[in-house]
C-alpha positions in Angstrom: -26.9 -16.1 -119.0 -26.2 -17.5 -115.7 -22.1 -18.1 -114.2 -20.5 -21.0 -114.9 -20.7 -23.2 -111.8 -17.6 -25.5 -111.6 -17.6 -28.7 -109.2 -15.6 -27.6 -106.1 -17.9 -23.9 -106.4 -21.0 -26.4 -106.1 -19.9 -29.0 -103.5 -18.6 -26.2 -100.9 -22.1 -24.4 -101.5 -23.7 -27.8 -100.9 -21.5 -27.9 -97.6 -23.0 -24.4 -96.4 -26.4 -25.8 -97.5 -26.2 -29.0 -95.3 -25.7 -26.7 -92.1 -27.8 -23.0 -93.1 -30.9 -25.0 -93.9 -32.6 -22.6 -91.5 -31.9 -19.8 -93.8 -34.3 -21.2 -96.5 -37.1 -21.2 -93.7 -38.7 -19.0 -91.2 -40.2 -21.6 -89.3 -36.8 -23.3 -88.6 -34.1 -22.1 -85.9 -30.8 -24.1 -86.4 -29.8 -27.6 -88.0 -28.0 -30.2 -86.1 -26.9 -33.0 -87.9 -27.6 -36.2 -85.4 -25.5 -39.1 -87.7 -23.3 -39.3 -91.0 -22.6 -42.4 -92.6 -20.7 -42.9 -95.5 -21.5 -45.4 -98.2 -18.4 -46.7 -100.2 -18.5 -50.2 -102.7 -21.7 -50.8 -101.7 -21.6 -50.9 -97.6 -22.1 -48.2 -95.0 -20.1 -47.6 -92.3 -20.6 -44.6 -89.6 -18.6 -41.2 -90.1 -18.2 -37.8 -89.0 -19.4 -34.2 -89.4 -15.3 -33.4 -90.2 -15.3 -36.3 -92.8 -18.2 -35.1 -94.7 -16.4 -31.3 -95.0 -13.4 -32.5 -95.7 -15.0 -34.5 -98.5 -16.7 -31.3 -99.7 -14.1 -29.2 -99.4 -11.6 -31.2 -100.9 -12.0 -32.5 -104.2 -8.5 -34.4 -104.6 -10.0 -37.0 -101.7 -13.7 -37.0 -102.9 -14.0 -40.1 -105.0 -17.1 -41.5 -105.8 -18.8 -42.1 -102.1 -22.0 -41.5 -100.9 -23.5 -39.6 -97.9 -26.1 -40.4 -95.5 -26.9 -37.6 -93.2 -29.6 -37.4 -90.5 -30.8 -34.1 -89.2 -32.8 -32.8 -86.3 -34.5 -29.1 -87.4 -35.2 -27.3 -84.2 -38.0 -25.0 -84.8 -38.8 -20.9 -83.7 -42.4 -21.8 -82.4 -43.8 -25.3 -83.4 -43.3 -27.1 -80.1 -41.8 -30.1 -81.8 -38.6 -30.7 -83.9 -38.7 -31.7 -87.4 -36.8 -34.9 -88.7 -34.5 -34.5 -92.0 -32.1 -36.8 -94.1 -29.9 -35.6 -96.4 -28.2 -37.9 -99.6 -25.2 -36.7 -100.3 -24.1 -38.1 -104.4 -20.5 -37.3 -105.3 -20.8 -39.5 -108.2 -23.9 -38.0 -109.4 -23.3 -34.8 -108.4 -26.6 -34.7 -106.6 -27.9 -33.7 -103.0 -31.5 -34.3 -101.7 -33.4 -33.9 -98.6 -36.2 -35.4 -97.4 -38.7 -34.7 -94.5 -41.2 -36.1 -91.7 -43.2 -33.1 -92.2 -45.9 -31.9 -94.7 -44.9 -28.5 -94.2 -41.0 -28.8 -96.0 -40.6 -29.6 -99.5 -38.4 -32.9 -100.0 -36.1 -31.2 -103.0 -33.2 -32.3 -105.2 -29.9 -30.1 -106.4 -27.5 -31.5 -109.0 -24.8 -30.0 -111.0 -25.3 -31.0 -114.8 -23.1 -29.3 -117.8 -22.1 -26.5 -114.8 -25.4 -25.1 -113.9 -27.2 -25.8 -110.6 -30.5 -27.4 -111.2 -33.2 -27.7 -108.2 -36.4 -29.6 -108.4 -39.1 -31.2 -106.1 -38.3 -34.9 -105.3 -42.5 -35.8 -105.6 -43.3 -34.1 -108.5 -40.0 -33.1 -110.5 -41.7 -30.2 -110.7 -40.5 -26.3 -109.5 -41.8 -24.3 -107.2 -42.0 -20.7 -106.0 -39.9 -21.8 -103.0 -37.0 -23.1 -105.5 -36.6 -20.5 -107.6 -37.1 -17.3 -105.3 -35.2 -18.7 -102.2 -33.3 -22.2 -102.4 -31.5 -20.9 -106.2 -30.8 -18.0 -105.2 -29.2 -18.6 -101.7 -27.4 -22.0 -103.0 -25.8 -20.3 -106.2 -24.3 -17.3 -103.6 -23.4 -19.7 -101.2 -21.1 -21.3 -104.4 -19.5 -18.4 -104.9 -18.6 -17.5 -102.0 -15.2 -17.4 -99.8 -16.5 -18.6 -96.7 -13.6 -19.7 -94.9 -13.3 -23.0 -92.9 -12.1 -21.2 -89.3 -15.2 -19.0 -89.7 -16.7 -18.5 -86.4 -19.9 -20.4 -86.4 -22.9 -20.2 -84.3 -23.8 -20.8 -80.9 -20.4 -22.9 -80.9 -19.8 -22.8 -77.2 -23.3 -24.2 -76.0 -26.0 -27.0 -77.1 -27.8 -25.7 -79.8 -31.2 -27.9 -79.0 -30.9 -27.2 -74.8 -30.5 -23.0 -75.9 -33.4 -22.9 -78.3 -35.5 -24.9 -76.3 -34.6 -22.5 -73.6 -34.9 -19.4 -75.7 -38.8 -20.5 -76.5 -39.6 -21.1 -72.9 -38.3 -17.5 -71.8 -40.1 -15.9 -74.9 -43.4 -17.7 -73.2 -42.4 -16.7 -69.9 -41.5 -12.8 -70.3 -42.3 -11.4 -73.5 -46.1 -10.3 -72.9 -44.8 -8.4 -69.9 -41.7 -7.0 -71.3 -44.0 -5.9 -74.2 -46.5 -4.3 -71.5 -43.6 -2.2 -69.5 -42.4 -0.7 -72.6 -45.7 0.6 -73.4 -46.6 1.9 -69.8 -42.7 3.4 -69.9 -44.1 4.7 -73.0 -40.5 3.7 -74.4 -39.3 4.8 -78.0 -37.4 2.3 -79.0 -38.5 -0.9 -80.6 -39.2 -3.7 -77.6 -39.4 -6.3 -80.0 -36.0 -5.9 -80.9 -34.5 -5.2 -77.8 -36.8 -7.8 -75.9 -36.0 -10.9 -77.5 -32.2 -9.5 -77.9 -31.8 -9.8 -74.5 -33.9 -13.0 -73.7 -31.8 -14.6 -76.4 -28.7 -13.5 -74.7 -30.3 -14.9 -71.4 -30.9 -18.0 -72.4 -27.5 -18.2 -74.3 -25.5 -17.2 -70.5 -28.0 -19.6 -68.8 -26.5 -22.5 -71.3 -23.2 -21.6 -70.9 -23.0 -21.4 -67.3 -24.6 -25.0 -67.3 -22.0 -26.4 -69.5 -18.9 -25.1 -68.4 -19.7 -26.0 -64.8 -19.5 -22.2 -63.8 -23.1 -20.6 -62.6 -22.4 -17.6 -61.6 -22.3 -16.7 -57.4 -23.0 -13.1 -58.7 -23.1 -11.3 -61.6 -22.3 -7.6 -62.6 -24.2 -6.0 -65.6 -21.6 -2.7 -66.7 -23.8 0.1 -68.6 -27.2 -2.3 -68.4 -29.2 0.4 -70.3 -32.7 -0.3 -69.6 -31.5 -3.7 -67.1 -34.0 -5.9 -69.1 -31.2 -8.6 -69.1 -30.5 -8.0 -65.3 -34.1 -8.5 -64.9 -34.5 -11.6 -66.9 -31.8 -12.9 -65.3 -32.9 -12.3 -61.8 -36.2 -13.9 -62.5 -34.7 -17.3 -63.7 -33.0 -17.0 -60.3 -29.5 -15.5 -60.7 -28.3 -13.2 -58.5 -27.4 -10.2 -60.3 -26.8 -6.3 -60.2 -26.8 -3.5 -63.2 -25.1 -0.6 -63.2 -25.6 2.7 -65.6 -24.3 6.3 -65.4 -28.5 7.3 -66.2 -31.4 5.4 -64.8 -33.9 4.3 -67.5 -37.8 4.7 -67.3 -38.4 0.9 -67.1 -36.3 0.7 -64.1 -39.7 2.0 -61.7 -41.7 -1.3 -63.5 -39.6 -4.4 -62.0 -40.1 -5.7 -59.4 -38.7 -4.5 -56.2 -36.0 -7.5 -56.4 -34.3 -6.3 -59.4 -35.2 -2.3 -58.7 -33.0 -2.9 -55.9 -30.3 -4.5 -57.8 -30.3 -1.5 -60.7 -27.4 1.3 -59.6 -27.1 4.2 -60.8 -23.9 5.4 -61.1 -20.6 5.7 -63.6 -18.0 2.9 -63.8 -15.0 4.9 -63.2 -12.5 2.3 -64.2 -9.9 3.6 -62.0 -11.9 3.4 -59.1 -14.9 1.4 -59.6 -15.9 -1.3 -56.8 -18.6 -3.7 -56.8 -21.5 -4.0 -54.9 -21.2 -7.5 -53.5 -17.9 -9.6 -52.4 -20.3 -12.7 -54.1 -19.7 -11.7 -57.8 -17.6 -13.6 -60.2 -19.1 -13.0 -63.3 -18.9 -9.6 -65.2 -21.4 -9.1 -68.5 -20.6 -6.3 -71.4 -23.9 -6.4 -73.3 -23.5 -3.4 -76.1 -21.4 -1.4 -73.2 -20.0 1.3 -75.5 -17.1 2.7 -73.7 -16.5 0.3 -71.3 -16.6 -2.7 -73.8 -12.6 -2.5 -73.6 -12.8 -2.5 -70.0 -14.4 -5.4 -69.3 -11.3 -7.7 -69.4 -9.1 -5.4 -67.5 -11.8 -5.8 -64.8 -12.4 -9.0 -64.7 -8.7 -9.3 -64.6 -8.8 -6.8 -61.4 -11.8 -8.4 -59.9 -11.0 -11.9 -60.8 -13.8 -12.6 -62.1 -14.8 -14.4 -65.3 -16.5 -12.2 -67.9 -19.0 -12.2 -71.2 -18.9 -9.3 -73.9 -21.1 -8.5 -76.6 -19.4 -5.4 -78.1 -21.0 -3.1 -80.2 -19.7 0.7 -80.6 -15.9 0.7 -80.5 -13.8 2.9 -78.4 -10.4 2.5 -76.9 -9.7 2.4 -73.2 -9.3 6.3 -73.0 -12.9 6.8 -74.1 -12.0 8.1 -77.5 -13.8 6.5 -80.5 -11.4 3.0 -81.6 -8.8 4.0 -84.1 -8.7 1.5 -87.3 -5.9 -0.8 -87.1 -6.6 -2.9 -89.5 -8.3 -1.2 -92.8 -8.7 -4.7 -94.6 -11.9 -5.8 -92.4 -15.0 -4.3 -91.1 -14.1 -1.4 -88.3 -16.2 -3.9 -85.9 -14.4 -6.8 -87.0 -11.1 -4.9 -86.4 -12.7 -3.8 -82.7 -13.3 -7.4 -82.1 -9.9 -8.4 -82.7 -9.0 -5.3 -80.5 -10.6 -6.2 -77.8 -10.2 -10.1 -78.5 -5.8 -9.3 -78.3 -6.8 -7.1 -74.9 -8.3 -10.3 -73.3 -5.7 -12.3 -74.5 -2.8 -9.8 -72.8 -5.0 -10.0 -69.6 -4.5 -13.5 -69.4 -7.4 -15.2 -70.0 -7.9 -18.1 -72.2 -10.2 -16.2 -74.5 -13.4 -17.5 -76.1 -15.6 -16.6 -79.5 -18.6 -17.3 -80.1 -21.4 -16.0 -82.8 -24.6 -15.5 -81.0 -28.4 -15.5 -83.0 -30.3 -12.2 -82.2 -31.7 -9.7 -83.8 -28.3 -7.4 -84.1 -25.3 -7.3 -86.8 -22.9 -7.1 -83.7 -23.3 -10.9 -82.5 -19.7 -11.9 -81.7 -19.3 -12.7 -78.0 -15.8 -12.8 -76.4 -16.1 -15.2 -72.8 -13.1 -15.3 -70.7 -13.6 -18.1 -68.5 -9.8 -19.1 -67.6 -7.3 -16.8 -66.5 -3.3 -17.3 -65.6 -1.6 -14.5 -63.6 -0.1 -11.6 -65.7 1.0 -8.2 -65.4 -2.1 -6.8 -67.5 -1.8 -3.3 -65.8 1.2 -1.8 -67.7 -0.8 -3.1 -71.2 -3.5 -0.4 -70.0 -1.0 2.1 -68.8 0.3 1.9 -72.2 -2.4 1.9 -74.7 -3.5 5.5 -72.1 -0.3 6.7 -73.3 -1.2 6.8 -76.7 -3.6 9.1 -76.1 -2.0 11.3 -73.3 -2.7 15.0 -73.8 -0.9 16.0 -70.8 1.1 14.7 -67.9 -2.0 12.8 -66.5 -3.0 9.3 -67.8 -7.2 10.1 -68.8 -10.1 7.6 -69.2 -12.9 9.7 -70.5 -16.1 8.3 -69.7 -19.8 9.7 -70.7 -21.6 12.5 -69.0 -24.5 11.9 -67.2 -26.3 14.4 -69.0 -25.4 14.1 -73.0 -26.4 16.3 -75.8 -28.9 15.1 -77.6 -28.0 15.3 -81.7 -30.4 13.8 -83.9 -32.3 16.7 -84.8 -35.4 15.6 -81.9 -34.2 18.9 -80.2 -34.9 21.1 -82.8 -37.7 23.6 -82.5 -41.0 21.8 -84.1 -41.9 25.0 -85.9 -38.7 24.2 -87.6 -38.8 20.9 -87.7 -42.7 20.8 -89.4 -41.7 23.6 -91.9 -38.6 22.0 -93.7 -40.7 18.6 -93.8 -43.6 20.0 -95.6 -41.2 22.0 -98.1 -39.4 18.8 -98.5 -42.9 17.0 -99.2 -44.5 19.5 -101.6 -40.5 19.4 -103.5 -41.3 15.6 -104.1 -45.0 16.2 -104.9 -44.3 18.1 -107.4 -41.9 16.4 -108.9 -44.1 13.5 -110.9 -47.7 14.1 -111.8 -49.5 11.2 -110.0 -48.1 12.9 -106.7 -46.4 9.6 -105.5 -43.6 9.0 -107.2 -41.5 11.5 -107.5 -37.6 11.0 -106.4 -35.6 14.0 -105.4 -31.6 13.5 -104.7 -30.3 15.0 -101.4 -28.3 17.4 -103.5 -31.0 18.9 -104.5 -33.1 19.1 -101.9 -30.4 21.1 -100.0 -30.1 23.7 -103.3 -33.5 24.3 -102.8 -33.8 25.0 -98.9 -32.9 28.8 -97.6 -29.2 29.2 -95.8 -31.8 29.8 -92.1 -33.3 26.6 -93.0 -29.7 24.7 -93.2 -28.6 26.7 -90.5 -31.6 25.6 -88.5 -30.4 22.2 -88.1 -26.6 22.4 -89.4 -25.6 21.8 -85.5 -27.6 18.2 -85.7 -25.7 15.1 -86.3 -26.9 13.9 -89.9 -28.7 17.3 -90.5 -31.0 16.8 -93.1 -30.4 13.0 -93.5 -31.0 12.5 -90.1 -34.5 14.9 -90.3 -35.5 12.7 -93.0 -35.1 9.1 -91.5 -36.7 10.8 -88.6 -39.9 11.2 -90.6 -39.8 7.6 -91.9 -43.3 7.8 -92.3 -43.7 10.4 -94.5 -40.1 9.5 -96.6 -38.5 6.6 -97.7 -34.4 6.1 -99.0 -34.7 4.9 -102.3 -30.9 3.9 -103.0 -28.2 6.5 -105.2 -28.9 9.2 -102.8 -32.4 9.6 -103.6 -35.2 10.0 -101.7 -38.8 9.5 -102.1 -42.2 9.9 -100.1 -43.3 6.6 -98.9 -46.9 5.8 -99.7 -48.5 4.1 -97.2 -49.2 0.6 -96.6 -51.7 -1.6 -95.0 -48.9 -3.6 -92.8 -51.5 -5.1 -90.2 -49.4 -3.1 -88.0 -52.8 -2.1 -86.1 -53.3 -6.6 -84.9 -51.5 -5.9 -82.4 -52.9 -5.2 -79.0 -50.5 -2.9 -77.9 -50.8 -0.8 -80.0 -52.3 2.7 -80.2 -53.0 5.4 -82.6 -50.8 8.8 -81.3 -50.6 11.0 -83.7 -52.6 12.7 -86.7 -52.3 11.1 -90.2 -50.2 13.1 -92.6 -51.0 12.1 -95.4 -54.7 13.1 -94.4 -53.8 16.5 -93.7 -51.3 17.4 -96.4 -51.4 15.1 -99.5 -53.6 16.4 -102.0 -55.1 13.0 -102.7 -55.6 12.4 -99.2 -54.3 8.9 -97.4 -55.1 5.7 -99.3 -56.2 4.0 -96.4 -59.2 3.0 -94.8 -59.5 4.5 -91.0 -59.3 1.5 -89.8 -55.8 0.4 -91.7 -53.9 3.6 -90.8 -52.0 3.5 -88.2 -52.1 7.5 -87.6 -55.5 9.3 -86.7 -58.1 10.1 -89.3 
């Protein structure tokens, strides 16, 4: 039996329904509503987007009004928008939706006897749609806490102007970004980190639009690969990258941006930039200099943008918890947000939408004069291990722990064992589910000792073999049968490496040659 779902629990998941439509479909990007008018005694008047929460979210004031609200649903890859209105019921307890296009469902939600009921506003009917994604979501989004100063997204910038932009640069760079990392022959996956970075892009292209402040110059600190440097130089903004390593796809820009990628450490004590023109700093992901980034825009008077991701303090040294009643990246962010803050800058948040669980941006745009330098001489001093303040910054050359360094003899040995463990574990050869307790009672102390020095040891061995093993929850772990994905559509590409399943599973691989993605 479903939970009780009482009147303000339905109303404030009908407020994060009216603005998350997106999240009930892939094909759209964001909502905006474009009008709100509020229908009281029979006549409609116009009204607000903070008249219609406050309605929802507070029952005392709700009455018996109705809503009128027009949206414009910006979409991912269909050129043009899509047209929405929403009816709001309080009386009635109802909210509908209609559309100008064929390819939404026009739907219904009410609240009768305190369950949520959904159904299709042509036919009255259900459909997959309603019971598999809008219940489900709408019913969690009632019972949820979601607090009113939540930091919503895109906040700072036009929502339409940045996805508009954002589809123009994926049409614009993404073939070629896809092309570089295949001819850098690049491990990691481009499609994450390629439309990561044209999304932040086109977000910094926005901004710098709207707040009047296009950047002269702009610094990239630890730019990793430079793909945003790059992106950013080709929309023409002057920009330079600096990293303590240089990254294979450095050698495939073009010379303009090759010449604009430096290699060397930012050694925040004595760090300089390249050119007296820039007055922008970016932090995208910048590890141990996320911190820094405020304290040198501060020095350099520059404005700045961070996207922090790993925490560390200003001495180098992984970020100590200050707060144990959030998230530890949460508790950075605040961190790092009361750093800006004691910098002097008038700090901004925003929430940005990429492919990444650390999306909150700090911008500091503003600044007044302050003494930020003794705030940094004193946080060093909590962790001074000797008479001399230290910032410890990476080496250029890092051990590499994730058991990739481990001699393949090794390596190819413990995964079979592991394998012919799970095979014979459940008669049909597929299913059987080993925990990691007992994987490890039944490897030798050499074997254990073989990779004891790797971060993750074993755990780590196994996700590296994702193909061949799969984390089925509680610890356990399972071989993954493989799957015809459609993986192989792509052009780019290319089959690398023998199948495993070919040459160890007794039943062979289930798939055709031409559905593997491994070499028959």
């Amino acid at each position: 039996m479903s939970a009780v779902i009482t009147e303000p629990q339905f109303f404030r998941g009908i407020d994060i329904l009216i603005k998350n439509y997106h999240a009930l479909n892939k094909q759209i990007f964001a909502v905006v509503i474009t009008q709100v008018r509020k229908q009281q005694n029979g006549n409609f008047s116009d009204s607000t987007e903070e008249e219609l929460e406050d309605s929802l979210l507070d029952h005392s004031d709700r009455g018996t009004c109705t809503f009128e609200i027009g949206y414009k649903l910006l979409t991912k890859k269909i050129k043009e928008n899509m047209i929405g209105t929403g009816i709001l019921d309080f009386d009635q307890k109802t909210y509908q939706c209609k559309f100008n296009s064929e390819e939404l469902d026009d739907f219904c939600v009410r609240l009768k006897d305190g369950e949520v009921e959904a159904s299709l506003l042509e036919t009255g009917s259900k459909s997959r749609w309603l019971e598999f994604v809008l219940m489900p979501k709408l019913l969690s989004w009632c019972q949820s806490h979601r607090e009113k100063g939540d930091i919503k997204s895109l906040g700072l910038v036009d929502v339409e102007k940045y996805n508009n932009l954002y589809k123009d640069l994926k049409t614009k760079h993404a073939q070629t970004l896809l092309e570089y990392w295949q001819e850098a022959n690049e491990s990691t996956d481009p499609l994450k980190f390629i439309y990561e970075d044209l999304a932040i892009a086109a977000y910094l292209i926005i901004l710098w639009s709207e707040t009047q402040t296009e950047p002269r110059a702009f610094a990239d600190l630890g730019c990793g690969n430079g793909l945003l440097v790059h992106i950013l130089n080709a929309e023409g903004y002057e920009g330079y990258g600096y990293d303590i390593r240089k990254r294979k796809l450095w050698s495939l820009y073009n010379e303009q941006t090759q010449s604009r990628l430096i290699e060397q450490a930012v050694e925040p004590k004595s760090f300089s930039l390249a050119s007296p023109h820039i007055d922008w700093l970016i932090g995208n992901h910048s590890d141990e200099l996320s911190p820094w980034l405020p304290v040198l825009a501060a020095r350099f008077n520059t404005k700045f943008f961070l996207l922090p991701c790993c925490a560390f303090e200003l001495s180098g040294l992984k970020f100590q918890r200050r707060n144990t009643g959030i998230s530890a990246y949460q508790d950075f962010y605040k961190y790092a947000t009361n750093l800006s803050k004691q910098c002097g800058f008038d700090t901004l948040q925003d929430r940005l939408k990429i492919p990444s669980t650390k999306r909150l941006a700090l911008i500091g745009l503003k600044r007044e004069s302050r003494d930020y330098e003794n705030i940094v001489k004193e946080e060093l001093e909590k962790f001074k291990t000797s008479d001399e303040l230290c910032v410890k910054i990476r080496q250029k050359e890092e051990t590499v722990r994730n058991c990739t360094q481990v001699e393949k003899s090794i390596i190819d040995s413990l995964v079979l064992k592991i394998f012919r463990l799970l095979l014979n574990n459940n008669e049909d050869h597929w299913s059987g589910r080993l925990s990691m307790r007992i994987i490890a009672q039944n490897l030798t102390r050499d074997e254990l000792k073989g990779i004891k020095s790797e971060c993750g040891g074993i755990k780590t061995l196994l996700r590296n073999k994702h193909e061949v093993f799969e984390f089925c929850g509680n610890d356990l772990i399972g071989i993954r049968k493989p799957m015809n994905s459609g993986v192989l559509s792509h052009k780019l590409t290319a089959k690398k490496r023998q199948c495993f399943f070919r040459l160890h599973h007794p039943l062979g691989c289930p798939l055709k040659d031409s559905d593997c993605s491994f070499i028959h």
